[in-house]
VEXNU-379914 format. One line per 5 residues: their letters; for each residue y, x, z of C-alpha. Coordinates in Angstrom, 2 decimals, padded with zeros to 5 digits. Example, Ala and Ser with C-alpha at 12.3 -4.5 7.8 and 13.67 -1.06 7.14 Angstrom:
% residues 2
as	-004.50:012.30:007.80  -001.06:013.67:007.14
//
This chain:
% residues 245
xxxxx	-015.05:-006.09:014.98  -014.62:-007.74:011.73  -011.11:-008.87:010.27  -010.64:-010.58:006.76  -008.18:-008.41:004.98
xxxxx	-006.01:-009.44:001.86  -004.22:-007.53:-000.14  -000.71:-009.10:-002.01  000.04:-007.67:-005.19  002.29:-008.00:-007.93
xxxxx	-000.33:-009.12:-010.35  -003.47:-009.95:-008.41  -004.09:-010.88:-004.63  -007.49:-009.62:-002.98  -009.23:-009.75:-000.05
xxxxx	-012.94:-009.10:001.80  -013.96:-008.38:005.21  -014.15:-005.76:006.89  -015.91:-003.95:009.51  -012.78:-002.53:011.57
xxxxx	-014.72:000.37:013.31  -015.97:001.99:010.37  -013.61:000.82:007.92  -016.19:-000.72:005.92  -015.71:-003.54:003.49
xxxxx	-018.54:-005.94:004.25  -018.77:-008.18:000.57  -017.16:-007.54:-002.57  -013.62:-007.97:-003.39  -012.39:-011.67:-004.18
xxxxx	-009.19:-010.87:-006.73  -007.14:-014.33:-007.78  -004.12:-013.49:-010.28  -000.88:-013.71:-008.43  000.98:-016.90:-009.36
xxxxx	003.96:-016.72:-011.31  006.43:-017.47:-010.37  005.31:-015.85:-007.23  007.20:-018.21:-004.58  006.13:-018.21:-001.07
xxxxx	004.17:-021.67:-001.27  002.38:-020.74:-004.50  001.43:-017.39:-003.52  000.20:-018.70:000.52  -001.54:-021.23:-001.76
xxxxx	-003.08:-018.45:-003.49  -004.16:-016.30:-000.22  -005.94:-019.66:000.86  -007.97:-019.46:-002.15  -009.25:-016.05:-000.91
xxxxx	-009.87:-016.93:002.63  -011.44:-019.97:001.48  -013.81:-017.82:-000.69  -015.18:-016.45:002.67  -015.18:-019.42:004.70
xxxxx	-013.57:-017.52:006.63  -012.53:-018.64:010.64  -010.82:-015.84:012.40  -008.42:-013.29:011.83  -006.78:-011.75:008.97
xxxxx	-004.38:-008.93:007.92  -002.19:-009.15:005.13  -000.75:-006.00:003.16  002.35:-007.51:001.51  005.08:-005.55:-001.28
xxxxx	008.08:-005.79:001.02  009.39:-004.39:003.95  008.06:-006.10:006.89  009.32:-006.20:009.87  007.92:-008.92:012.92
xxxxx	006.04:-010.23:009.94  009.44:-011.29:008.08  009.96:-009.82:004.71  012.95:-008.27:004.22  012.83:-007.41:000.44
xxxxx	010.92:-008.27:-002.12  009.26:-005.64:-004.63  006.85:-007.30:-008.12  007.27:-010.37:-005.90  009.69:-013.53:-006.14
xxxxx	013.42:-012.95:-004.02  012.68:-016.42:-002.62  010.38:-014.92:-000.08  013.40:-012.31:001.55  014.11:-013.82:005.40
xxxxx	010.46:-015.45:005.38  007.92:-015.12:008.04  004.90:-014.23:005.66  002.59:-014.75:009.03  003.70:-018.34:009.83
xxxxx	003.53:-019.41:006.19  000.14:-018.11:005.78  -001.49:-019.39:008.83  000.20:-023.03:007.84  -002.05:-022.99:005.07
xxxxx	-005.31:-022.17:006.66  -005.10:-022.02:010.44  -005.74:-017.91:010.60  -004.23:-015.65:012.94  -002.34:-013.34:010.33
xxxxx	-000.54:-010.08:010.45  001.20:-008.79:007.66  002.54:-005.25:006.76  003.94:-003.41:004.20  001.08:-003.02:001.45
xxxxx	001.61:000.78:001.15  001.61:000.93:005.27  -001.38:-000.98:005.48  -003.38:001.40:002.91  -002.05:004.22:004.98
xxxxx	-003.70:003.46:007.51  -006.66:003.08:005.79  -006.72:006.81:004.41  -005.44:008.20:007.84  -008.41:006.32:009.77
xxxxx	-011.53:006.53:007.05  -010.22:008.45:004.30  -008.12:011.65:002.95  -006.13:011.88:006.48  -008.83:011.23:008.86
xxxxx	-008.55:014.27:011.48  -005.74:015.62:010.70  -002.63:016.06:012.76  001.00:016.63:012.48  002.86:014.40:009.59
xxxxx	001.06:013.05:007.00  002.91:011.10:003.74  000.83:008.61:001.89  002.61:007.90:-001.44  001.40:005.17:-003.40
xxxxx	001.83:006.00:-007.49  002.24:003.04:-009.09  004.50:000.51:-010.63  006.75:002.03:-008.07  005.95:004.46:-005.22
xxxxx	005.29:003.45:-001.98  005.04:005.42:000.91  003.64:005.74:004.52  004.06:008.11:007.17  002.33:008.81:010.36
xxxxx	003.06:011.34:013.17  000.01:012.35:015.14  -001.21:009.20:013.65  001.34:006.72:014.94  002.82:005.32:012.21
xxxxx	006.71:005.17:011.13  006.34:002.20:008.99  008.33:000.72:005.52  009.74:004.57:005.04  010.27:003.43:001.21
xxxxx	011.01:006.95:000.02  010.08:005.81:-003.09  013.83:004.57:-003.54  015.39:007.84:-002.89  018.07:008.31:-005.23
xxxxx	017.27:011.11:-007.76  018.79:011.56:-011.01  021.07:009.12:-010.80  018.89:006.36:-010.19  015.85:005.63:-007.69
xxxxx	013.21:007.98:-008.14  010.54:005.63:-008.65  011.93:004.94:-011.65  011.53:008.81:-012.80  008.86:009.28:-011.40
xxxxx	005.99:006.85:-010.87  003.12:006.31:-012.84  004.83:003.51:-015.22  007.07:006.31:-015.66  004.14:008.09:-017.67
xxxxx	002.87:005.29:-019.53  006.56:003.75:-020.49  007.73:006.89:-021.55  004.31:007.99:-022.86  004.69:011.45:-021.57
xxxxx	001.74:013.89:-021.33  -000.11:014.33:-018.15  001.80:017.88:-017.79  005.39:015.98:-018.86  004.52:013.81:-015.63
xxxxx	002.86:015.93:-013.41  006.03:018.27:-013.90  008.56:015.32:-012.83  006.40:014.34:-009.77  006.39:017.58:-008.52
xxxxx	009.96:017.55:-008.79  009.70:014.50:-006.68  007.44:016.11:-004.22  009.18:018.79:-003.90  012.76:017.08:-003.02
xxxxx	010.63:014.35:-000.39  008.88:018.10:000.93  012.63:019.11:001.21  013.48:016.27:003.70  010.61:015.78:005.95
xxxxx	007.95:018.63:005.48  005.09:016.86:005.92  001.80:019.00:006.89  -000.26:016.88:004.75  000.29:014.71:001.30
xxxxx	-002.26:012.04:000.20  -001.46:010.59:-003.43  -002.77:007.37:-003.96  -002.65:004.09:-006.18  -004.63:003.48:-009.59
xxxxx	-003.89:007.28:-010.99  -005.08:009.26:-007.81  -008.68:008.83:-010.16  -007.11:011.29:-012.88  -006.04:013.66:-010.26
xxxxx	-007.96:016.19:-012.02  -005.64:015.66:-015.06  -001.83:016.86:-012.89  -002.86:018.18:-010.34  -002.58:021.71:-011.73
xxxxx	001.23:020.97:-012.25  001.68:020.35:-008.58  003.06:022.69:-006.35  004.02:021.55:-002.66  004.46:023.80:001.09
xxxxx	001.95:020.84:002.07  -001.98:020.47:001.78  -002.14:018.02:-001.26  -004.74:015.80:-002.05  -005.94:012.19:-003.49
xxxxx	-006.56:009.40:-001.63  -010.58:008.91:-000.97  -010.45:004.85:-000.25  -008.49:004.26:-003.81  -008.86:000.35:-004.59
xxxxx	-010.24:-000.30:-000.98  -007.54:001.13:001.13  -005.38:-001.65:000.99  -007.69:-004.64:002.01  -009.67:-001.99:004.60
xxxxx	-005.96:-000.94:005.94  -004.72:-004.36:005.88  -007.84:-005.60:008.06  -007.40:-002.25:010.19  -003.81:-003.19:010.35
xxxxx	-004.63:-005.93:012.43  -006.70:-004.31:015.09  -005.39:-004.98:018.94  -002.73:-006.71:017.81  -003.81:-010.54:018.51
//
């Protein structure tokens, strides 16, 4: 079964198909910048462009930077506040006819490790965090999945701990790979201290350098990086969609 999936970012929005059984992405990426501002019309617009690129008829799963919940966003992270209360689904299919599902971005590439990558097989709870601008999170239970966790807004410090702790963190600050590795284990360490997950998969842009803080990470849990890495979020948004039309 093959499902178009699209990934909706802060600064680009990208999408291929993808073979849902194997979690296989079936063309190269097509990345458009993300409009600015990025208002529901200009950024549906922009998701057109990418389904368009395909010619694609049929359906398609969107990983979106909010928490989603009956395909409504609720908040709005690295996107514009005008799209809180709107059914990302609805305004997306107006544009190109699609049957669309959208998730939380960091949900959707969850799934994507859990099925085909760094989770796949294992059991118990597993805690995808996402290292980025922010940190996002997913968690799955046996592989059901308790989705928009955003446990990357604990407070910590007196402030959320993405802020601390994620990879802008690093390069704002322009601390060391040690410096950094030393406040995310902190951070690991206080999520490990309120869930105990059995396994934790670190993804987003800096899971490729894992080599370089790794060694300052010390968790109860199995820790590793995520395999998929810049696939996992069109392959989970696609996977996303499975069953669900």
């Amino acid at each position: 079964m093959n499902i178009l999936g699209v990934d909706i970012g802060g600064s680009g929005i990208k999408g291929a198909p993808v073979d849902v059984e194997s979690g296989t992405m079936l063309s190269e990426r097509h990345r458009i910048v993300t409009p600015q501002p990025a208002t529901p019309e200009a950024v549906a617009n922009t998701v057109a462009q990418v389904i368009d690129h395909f010619s694609w008829t049929g359906l398609v799963g969107c990983g979106f930077p909010a928490v989603v919940k009956n395909e409504v966003a609720l908040t709005a992270a690295n996107i514009d506040k005008s799209w809180i209360g709107v059914n990302v689904a609805d305004i997306i299919n107006s544009k190109t006819g699609n049957s669309v599902h959208v998730s939380n971005d960091v949900d959707a590439a969850g799934w994507a490790e859990v099925q085909f990558g760094a989770g796949k097989g294992h059991t118990g709870l597993v805690l995808v965090l996402a290292l980025g601008t922010g940190i996002g999170s997913s968690m799955f239970m046996n592989g059901i999945q308790i989705p928009n966790t955003e446990l990357g807004h604990l407070l910590m410090r007196g402030d959320i701990a993405e802020k601390y702790a994620a990879n802008s963190a690093r390069k704002r600050e322009d601390l060391s790979w040690e410096e950094w590795g030393i406040r995310l284990n902190e951070y690991l360490n206080y999520v490990e201290s309120l869930c105990y997950p059995d396994l934790i998969i670190l993804g987003g842009g800096v899971s490729k350098h894992d080599k370089e803080f790794f060694p300052y990470l010390k968790c109860r849990a199995e820790l590793v990086p995520a395999a998929l890495r810049n696939e996992a979020g069109i392959v989970g948004a696609a996977y996303s969609a499975k069953g669900l039309f």
